[in-house]
C-alpha positions in Angstrom: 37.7 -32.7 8.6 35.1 -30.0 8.7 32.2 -30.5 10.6 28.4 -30.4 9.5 27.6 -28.3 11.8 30.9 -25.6 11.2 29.5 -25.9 7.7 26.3 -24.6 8.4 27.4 -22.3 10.5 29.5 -20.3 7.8 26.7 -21.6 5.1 24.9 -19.3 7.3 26.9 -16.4 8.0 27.7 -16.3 4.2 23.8 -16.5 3.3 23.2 -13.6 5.9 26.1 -11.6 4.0 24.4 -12.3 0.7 20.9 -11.3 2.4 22.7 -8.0 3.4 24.7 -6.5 0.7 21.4 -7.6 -1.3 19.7 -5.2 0.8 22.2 -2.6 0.8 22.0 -2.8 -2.9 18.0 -2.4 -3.0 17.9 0.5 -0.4 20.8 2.2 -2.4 18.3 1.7 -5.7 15.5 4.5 -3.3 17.9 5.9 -0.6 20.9 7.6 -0.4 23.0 8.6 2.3 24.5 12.4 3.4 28.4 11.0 2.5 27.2 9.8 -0.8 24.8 13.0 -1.7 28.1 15.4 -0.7 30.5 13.8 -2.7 28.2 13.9 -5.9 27.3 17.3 -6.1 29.1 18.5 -8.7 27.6 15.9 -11.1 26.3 17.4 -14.4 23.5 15.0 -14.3 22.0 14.9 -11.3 19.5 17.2 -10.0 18.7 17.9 -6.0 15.5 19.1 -5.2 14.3 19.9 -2.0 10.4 19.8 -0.9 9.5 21.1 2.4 6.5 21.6 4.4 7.8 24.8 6.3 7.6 28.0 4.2 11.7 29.7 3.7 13.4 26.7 4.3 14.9 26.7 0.9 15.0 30.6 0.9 17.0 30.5 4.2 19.9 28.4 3.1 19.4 24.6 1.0 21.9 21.8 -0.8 24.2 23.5 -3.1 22.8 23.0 -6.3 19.2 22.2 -5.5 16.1 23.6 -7.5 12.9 23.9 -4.9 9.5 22.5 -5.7 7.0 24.0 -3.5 4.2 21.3 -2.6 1.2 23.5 -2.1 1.5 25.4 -5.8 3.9 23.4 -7.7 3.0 19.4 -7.0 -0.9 20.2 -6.9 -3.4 22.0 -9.2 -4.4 25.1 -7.4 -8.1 25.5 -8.4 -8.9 21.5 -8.0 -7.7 19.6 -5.1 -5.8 17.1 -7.3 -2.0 16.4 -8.1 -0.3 18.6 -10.6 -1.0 17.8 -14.3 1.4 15.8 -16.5 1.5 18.9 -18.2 2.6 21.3 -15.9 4.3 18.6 -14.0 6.5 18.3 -17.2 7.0 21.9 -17.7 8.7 22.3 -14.1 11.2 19.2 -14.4 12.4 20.9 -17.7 12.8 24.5 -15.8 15.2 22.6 -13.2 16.8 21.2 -16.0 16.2 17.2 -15.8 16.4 15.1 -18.8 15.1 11.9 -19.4 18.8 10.3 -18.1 19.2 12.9 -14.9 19.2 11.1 -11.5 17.0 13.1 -9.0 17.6 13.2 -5.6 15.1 14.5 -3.3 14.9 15.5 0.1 13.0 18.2 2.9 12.1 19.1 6.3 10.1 17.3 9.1 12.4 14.2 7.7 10.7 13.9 4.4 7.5 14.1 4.4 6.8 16.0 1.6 9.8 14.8 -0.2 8.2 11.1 0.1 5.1 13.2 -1.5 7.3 14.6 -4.1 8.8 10.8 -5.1 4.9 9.6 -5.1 4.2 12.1 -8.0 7.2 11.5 -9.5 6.0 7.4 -9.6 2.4 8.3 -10.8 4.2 10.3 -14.1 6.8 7.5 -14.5 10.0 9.5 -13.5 11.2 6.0 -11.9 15.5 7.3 -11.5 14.1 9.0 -8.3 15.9 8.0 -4.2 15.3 10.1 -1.4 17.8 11.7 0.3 18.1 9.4 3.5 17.2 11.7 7.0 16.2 14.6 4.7 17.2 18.2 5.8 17.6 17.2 8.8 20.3 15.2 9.1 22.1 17.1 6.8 22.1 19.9 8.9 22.7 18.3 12.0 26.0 17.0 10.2 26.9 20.9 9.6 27.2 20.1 5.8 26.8 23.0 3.9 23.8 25.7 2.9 23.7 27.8 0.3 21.1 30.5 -0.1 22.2 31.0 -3.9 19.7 29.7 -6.2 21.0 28.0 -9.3 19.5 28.6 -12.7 19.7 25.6 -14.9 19.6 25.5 -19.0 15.9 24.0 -19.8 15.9 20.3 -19.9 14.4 18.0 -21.9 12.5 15.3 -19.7 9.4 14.0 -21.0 7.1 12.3 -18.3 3.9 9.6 -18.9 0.7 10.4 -18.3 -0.3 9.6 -15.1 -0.8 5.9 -13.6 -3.1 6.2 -11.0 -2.0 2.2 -9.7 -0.3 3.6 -7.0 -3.3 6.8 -5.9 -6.4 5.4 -4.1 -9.6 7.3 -4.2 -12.9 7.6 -2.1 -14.7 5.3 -3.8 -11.6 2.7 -3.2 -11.9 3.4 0.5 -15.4 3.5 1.0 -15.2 0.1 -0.5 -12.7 -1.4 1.7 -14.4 0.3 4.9 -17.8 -1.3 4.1 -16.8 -5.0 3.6 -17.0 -7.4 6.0 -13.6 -9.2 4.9 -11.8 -6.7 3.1 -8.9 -7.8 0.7 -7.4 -4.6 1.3 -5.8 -3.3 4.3 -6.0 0.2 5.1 -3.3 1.8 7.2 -4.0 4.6 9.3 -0.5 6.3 9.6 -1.4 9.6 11.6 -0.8 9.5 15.7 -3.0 7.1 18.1 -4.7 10.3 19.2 -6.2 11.3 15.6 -6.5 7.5 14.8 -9.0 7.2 17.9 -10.6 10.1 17.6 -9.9 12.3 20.4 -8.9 15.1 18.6 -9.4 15.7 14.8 -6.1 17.2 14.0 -3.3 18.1 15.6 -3.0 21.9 17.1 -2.3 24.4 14.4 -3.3 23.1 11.5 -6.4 24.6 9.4 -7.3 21.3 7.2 -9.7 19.8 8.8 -12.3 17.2 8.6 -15.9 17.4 10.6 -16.1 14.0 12.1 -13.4 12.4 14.4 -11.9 8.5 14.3 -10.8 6.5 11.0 -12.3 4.2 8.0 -13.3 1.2 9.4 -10.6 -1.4 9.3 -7.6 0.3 9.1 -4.8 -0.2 11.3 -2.8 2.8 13.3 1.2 2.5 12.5 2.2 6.0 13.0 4.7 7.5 10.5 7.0 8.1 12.6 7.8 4.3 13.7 9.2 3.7 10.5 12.3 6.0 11.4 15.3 6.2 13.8 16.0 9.5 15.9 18.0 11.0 13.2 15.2 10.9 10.9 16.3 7.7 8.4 14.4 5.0 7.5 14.6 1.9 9.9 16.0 -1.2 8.2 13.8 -3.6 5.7 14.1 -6.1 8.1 12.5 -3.2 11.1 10.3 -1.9 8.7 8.8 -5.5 7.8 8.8 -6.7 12.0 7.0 -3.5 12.7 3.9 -3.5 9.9 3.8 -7.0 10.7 2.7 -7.0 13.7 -0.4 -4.6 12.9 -1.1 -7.4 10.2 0.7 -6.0 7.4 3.2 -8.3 5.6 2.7 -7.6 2.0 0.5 -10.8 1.1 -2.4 -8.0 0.4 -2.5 -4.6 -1.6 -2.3 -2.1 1.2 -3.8 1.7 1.0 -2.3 4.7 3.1 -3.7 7.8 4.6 -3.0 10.2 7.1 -4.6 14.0 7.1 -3.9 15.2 4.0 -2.0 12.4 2.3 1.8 13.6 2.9 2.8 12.2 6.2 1.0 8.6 4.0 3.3 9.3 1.3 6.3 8.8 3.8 4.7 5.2 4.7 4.3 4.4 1.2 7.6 4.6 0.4 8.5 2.6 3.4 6.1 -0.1 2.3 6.4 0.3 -1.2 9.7 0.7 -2.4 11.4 -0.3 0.9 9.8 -3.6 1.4 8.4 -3.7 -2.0 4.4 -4.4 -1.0 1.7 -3.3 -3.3 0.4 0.2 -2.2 -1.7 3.0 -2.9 -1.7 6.5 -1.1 -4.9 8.1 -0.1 -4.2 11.5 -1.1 -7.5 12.8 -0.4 -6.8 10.9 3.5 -8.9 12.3 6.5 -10.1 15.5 5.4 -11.9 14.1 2.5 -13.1 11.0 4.4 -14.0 12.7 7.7 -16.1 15.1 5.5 -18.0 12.6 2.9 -21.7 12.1 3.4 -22.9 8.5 3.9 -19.6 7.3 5.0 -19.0 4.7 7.3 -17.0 5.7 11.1 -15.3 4.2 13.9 -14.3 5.9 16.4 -13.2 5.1 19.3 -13.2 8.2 22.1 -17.0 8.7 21.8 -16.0 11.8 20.1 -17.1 11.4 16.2 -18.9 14.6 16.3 -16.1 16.9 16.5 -13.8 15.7 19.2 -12.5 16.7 22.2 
């Protein structure tokens, strides 16, 4: 006779099973991993596109195959500071030849920042058979896989996107809204390091966007981007992912915004928290350096330092 409590016991083992080939299953629907990218590559219909941050990085050597979408001209307009137009947005998925039924792959350096930005604009204009490539450039190349500085020319596709859905983008007015109420019921996460979140410096060294004040919207919480991932740049598990924003107060029972400088270090978080976890999120795209810049704005800041920093 088996007992009750050996019955629980592998009740319970097969429940966690269930729990995480269910998970597998759900990361595998927004992430793939460097074995399975490699072993697709010769697919007809799938398209690998690489967004990075660093200027030459596709020039230099990239994923055989991949077409390269540079953030600062291609994924923006470049007279407005605003996300690139359905139009135009359209027009360059149909150069890299994607069709309505191509799976997309995207990935980049400094472990996907900008490729989390890329799969943002891809969700406003309803491209939704998007994953990112798990550990980005990065771990690719620390795996020696291969590089190819050959770019591929593709026959024109025939993708059409949606207009945008701005569900997912948060604006000033949607932050100035949360910072001035006295119970918010949205919580803003502040995803840039504890030194910018404070206020003791504005930005990090380097950089020329930049905002005049120093600190962060009142409320928000500081979960740096880069807790969300493990040294080889992939995402930390759902079950990490949900322990860690938990414990700033974030477990998904309220719509969440993200921001960071410039909104692409946010993008990375809202993926995590988004289509990781699942929670209702928006990214700030405008982030610090409209914020820290607005007139009649609310501060906090927490170095003494809202006047420029130190």
């Amino acid at each position: 006779m088996i007992s009750v409590s050996t019955t629980a016991r592998r009740f319970g083992a097969a429940l966690a099973l269930s729990l995480t080939a269910g998970l597998a299953q759900a990361n595998s629907d927004v992430l793939v991993s460097t074995d399975w990218l490699a072993g697709e590559l010769d697919r007809d219909d799938l398209r690998v596109i690489e967004v990075s941050v660093n200027p030459g990085q596709f020039e230099r050597g990239h994923i055989p195959g991949a077409v390269n979408l540079r953030w600062h001209t291609d994924l923006v307009d470049t007279v407005s500071r605003d996300i690139v137009s359905q139009e135009n947005f359209q027009a360059l998925l149909r150069e890299a030849g994607i069709n309505n039924d191509t799976d997309i792959v995207l990935y980049g350096d400094t472990n996907n920042w900008f490729a989390a930005w890329g799969a943002w604009i891809f969700e406003i204009y309803g491209v939704d058979n998007v994953r990112l490539l798990d550990g980005g450039r990065n771990k690719w190349e620390a795996e020696g896989r291969a590089l190819s500085p050959r770019q591929t020319n593709y026959a024109a596709g025939d993708i059409t996107v949606a207009a945008a859905d701005n569900s997912i983008r948060a604006f000033l007015p949607d932050v100035v809204d949360v910072a001035r109420r006295d119970d918010p019921s949205t919580q803003l996460v502040d995803i840039r390091s504890a030194a910018e979140y404070e206020g003791r410096i504005i930005a990090p060294d380097g950089v020329a966007e930049l905002a005049v004040r120093a600190g962060h919207i009142p409320s928000a919480v500081n979960v740096s981007w880069g807790q969300a991932v493990n040294e080889d740049g992939t995402f930390k598990s759902a079950d990490e992912l949900r322990a860690l924003y938990a414990d700033a107060g974030v477990d998904g029972s309220q719509p969440v915004i993200t921001y960071c400088r410039i909104g692409e270090r946010s993008s990375h978080t809202w993926f995590a928290l988004s289509k990781i976890l699942g929670y209702d999120v928006k990214n700030y795209d405008g982030s610090w350096t409209e914020y820290g810049n607005s007139v009649g704005v609310p501060v906090t800041n927490l170095a003494g330092t809202v006047w420029g920093g130190q």
